[in-house]
C-alpha positions in Angstrom: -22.0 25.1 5.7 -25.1 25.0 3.5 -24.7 27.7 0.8 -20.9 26.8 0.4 -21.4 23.1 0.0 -21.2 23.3 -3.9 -17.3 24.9 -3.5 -16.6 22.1 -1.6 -15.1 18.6 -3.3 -14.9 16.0 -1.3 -12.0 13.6 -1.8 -10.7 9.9 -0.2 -7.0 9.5 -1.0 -4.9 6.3 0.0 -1.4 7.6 0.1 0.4 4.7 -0.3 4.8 3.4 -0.3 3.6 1.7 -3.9 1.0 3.3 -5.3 -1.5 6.3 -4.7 -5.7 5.9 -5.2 -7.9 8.8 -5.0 -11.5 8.4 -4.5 -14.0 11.1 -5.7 -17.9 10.9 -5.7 -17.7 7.6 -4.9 -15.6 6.2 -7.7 -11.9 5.7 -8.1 -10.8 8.4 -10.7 -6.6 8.1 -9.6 -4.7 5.2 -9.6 -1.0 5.5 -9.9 2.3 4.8 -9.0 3.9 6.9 -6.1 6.7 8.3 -8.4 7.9 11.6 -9.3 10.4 12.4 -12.0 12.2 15.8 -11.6 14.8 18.0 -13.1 17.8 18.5 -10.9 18.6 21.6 -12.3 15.4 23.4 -12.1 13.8 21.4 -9.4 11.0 21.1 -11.9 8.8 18.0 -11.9 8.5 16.6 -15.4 6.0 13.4 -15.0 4.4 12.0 -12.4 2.9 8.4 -11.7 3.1 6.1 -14.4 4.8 8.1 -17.0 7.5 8.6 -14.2 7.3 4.8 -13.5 8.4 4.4 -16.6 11.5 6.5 -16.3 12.5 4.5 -13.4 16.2 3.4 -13.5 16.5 4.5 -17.5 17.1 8.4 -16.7 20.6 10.5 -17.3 22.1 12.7 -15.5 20.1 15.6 -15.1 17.1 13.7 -14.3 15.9 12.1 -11.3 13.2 9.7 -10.3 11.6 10.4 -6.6 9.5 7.8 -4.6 8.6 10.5 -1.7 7.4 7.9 0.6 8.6 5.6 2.3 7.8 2.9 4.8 4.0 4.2 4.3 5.3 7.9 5.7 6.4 10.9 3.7 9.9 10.8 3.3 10.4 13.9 0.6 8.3 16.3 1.8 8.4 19.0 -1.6 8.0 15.9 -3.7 4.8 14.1 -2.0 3.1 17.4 -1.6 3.8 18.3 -5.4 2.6 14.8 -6.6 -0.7 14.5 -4.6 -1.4 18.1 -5.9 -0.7 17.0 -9.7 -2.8 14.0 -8.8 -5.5 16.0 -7.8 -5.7 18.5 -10.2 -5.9 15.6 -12.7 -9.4 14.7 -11.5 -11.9 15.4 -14.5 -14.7 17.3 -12.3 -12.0 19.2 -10.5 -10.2 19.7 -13.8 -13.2 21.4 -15.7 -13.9 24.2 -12.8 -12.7 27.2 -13.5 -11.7 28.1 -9.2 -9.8 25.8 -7.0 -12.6 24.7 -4.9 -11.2 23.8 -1.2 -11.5 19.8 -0.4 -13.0 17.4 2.4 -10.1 15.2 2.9 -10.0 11.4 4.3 -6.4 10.3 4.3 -5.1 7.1 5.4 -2.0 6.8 7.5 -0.5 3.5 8.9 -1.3 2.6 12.3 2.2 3.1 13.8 2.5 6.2 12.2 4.6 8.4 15.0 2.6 12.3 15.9 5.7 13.7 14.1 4.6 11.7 10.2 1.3 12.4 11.0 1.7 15.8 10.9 3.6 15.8 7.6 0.3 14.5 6.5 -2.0 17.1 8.0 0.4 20.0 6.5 0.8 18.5 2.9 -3.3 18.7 3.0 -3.6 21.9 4.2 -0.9 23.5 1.6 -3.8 21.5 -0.8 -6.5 24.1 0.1 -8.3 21.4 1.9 -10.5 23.0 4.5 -11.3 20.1 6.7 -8.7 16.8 7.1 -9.6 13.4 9.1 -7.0 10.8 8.9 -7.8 7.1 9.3 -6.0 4.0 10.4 -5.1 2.1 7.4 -6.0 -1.6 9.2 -9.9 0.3 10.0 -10.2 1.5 6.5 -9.0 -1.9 5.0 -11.5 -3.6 7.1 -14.9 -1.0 6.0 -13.6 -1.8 2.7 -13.7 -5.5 2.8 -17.2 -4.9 4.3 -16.6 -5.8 7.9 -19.1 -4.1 10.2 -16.8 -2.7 12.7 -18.8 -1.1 15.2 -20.0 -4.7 16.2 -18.8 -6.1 19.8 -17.0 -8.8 17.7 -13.5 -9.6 17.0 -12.0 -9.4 13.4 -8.1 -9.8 12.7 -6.7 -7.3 9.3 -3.5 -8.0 7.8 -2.8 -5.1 5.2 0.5 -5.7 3.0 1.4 -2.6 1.5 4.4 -1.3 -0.9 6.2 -0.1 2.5 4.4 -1.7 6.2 2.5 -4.6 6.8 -0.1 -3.1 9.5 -1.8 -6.2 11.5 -4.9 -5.3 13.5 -7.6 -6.6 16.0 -10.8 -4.7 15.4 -13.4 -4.3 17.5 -16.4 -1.8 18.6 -14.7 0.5 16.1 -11.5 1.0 17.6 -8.1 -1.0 17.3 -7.1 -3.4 20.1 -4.1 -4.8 19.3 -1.4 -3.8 16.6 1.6 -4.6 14.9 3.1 -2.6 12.0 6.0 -4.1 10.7 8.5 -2.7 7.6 8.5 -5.9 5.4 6.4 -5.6 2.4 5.9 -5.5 -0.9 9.2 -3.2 -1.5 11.5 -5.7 0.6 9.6 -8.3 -1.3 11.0 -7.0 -4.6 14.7 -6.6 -2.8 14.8 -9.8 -2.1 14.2 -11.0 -5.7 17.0 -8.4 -6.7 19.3 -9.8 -4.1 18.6 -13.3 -5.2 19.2 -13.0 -8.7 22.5 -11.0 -7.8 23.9 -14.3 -5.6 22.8 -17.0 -7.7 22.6 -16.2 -11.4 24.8 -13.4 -11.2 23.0 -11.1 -13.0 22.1 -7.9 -11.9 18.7 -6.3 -12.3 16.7 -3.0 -12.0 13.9 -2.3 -9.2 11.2 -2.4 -12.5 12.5 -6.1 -13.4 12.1 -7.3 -10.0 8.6 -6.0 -9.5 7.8 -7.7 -12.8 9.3 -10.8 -11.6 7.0 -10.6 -8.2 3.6 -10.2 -10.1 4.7 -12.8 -12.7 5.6 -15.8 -10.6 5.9 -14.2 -6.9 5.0 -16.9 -4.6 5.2 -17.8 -1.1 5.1 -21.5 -0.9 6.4 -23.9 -3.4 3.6 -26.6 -3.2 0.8 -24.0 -4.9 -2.0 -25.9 -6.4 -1.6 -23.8 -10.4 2.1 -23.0 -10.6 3.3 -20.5 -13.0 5.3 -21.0 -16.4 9.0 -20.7 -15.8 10.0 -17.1 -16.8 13.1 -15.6 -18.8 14.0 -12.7 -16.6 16.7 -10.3 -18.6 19.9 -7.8 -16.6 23.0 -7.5 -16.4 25.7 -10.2 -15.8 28.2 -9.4 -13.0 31.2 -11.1 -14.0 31.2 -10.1 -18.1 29.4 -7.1 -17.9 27.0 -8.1 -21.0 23.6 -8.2 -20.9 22.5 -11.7 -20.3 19.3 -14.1 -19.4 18.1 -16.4 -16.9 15.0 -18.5 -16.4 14.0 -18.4 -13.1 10.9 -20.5 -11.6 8.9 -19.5 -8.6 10.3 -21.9 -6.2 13.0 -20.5 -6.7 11.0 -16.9 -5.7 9.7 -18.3 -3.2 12.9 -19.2 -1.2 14.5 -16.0 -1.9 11.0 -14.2 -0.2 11.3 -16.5 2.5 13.1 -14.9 5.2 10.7 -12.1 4.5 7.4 -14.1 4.7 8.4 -15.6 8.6 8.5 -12.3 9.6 5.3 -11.5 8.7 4.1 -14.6 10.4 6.0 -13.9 13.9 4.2 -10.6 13.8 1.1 -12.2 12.8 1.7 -14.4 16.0 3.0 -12.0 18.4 -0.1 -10.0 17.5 -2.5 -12.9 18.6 -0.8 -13.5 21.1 -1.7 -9.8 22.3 -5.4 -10.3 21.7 -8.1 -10.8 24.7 -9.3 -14.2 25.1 -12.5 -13.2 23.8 -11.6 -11.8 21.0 -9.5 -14.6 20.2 -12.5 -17.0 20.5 -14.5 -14.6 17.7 -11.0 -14.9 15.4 -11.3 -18.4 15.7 -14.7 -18.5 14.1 -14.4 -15.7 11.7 -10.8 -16.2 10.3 -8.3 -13.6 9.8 -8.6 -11.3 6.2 -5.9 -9.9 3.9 -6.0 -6.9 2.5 -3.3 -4.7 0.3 -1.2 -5.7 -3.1 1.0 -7.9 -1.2 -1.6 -10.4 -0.2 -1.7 -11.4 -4.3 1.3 -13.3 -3.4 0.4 -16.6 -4.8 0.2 -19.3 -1.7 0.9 -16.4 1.2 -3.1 -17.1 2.1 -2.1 -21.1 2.7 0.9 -20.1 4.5 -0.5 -17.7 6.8 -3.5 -20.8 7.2 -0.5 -23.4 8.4 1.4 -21.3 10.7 -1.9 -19.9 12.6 -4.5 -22.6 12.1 -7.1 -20.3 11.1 -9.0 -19.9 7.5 -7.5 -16.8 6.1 -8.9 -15.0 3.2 -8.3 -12.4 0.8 -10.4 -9.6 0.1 -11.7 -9.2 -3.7 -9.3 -6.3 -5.2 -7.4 -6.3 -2.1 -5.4 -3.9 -4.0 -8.3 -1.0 -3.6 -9.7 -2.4 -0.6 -8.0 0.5 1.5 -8.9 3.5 -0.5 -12.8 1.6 -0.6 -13.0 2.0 3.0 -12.1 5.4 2.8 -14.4 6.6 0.8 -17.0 4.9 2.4 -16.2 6.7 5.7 -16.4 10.1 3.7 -19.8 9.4 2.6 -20.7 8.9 6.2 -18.4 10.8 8.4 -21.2 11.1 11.1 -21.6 7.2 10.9 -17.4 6.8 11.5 -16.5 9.9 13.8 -15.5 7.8 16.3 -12.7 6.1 14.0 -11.7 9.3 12.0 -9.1 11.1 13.2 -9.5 14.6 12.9 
């Protein structure tokens, strides 16, 4: 390639149900919500990310709000393809060139990610100008991001919670040996709230509210060791019709995220029930890790610790721990060939 090198960008992007990150010479420089706000008339998109986040559930008629993926897969093919390309053009070195240089592109896909979804993926990139695509396993990128050494004959156990999958994985020697990817996440997390507040305060609330309502006192035990302040949570009532208020406590989150959380632990414990022998006995020793914005759930780390017996820990910014792992197998793709799908 040589002479052309300087035409080429190279770019790690974590395409994910929640939120999209995009890595570029080695520092994040995108870090937005997976929204899209169009007009239905023209088909036009008129914000993207956190301006559309905004819009969310406060638009009219003529104006729509789009998450294109979901369940960690492209569902809205146009939509997707026009966001990651907005996204990208937003990138200040890319920004200040005055051609479209073609990219080096490391995308992350969930591990049970079906051939059809995968090449979604590979044709959005490639209608991107990018010139070369790997894809990587979302469990393997999570784990080079925590700073696991993964082409070590040892056994480490990654539980990624995402905005759409919860992808649990045995690593080891650089390959995956046993995997579960199941659809409860962070999105069914924030249903659940919804659904709750519907049956027992009566009071109907937006998608926003709930999220709110997750990061503010989201839990998933109710003995935590620093509880948070009660919180006034504001919507609609369902019998008058007026707007209303009703303080809510996270005990009370955490028994409507209950159902949820167990199962997330049977597939934590179908999966180590899957594992080699050997591999358990290295688990054993080195705990299992957590990885993705759903693992902030306050007390999910002790609860995961109960059920399995094992320490458990969560990775520090387990919210860019994917998107770290990615870039770090750009800057070496010789190093992580073997993991890289190409």
């Amino acid at each position: 390639m040589g002479f052309f090198d300087f035409m080429t960008e190279d770019i790690a992007i974590d395409l994910g149900t929640a939120n999209t990150l995009i890595i570029h010479d080695g520092k994040v420089c995108v870090d937005q919500p997976s929204i899209v706000a169009k007009d239905i008339a023209t088909g036009k998109i008129i914000a993207i990310g956190k301006e559309a986040n905004m819009m969310q559930g406060k638009t009219h008629g003529s104006i729509q709000t789009i998450r294109p993926l979901k369940d960690g897969v492209i569902a809205d093919f146009e939509a997707s393809e026009q966001m990651i390309k907005e996204f990208i053009k937003n990138i200040p070195t890319i920004k200040k060139k005055f051609w479209t240089p073609s990219l080096r592109m490391v995308i992350c896909i969930p591990s049970g990610i079906t051939e059809v979804e995968k090449r979604a993926v590979r044709d959005s990139a490639e209608h991107m100008n990018a010139k070369e695509i790997y894809l990587i396993h979302e469990p393997m990128a999570a784990a080079i991001g925590i700073g696991i050494d993964i082409t070590q004959p040892k056994g480490n156990m990654i539980i990624d919670i995402g905005g759409g999958t919860t992808e649990i994985a045995v690593i080891a020697l650089g390959g995956i040996v046993c995997d579960k990817s199941v659809k409860v996440a962070g999105d069914v997390f924030t249903n659940d709230i919804s659904y709750y507040m519907r049956t027992q305060h009566n009071l109907h609330i937006g998608e926003r509210t709930a999220e709110v309502v997750k990061i503010e006192i989201g839990a998933a035990t109710e003995d935590l060791d620093n509880p948070p302040e009660e919180m006034l949570v504001q919507g609609r009532d369902l019998l008058s019709g007026k707007p209303k208020q009703a303080q809510v406590s996270y005990r009370e989150i955490a028994k409507a995220l209950d159902k949820s959380i167990l199962r997330i632990e049977d597939a934590v414990m179908e999966t180590l029930s899957q594992t080699p022998p050997e591999l358990a006995a290295d688990i054993y020793n080195t705990g299992i890790y957590l990885a993705g914005g759903g693992s902030m759930l306050r007390g999910l780390d002790k609860r995961l610790s109960r059920k399995t017996d094992l320490p458990v820990y969560v990775a520090e910014d387990p919210l860019r721990a994917v998107v770290r792992g990615t870039g770090i197998t750009l800057k070496d793709l010789e190093k992580y060939k073997t993991v890289l799908l190409k």
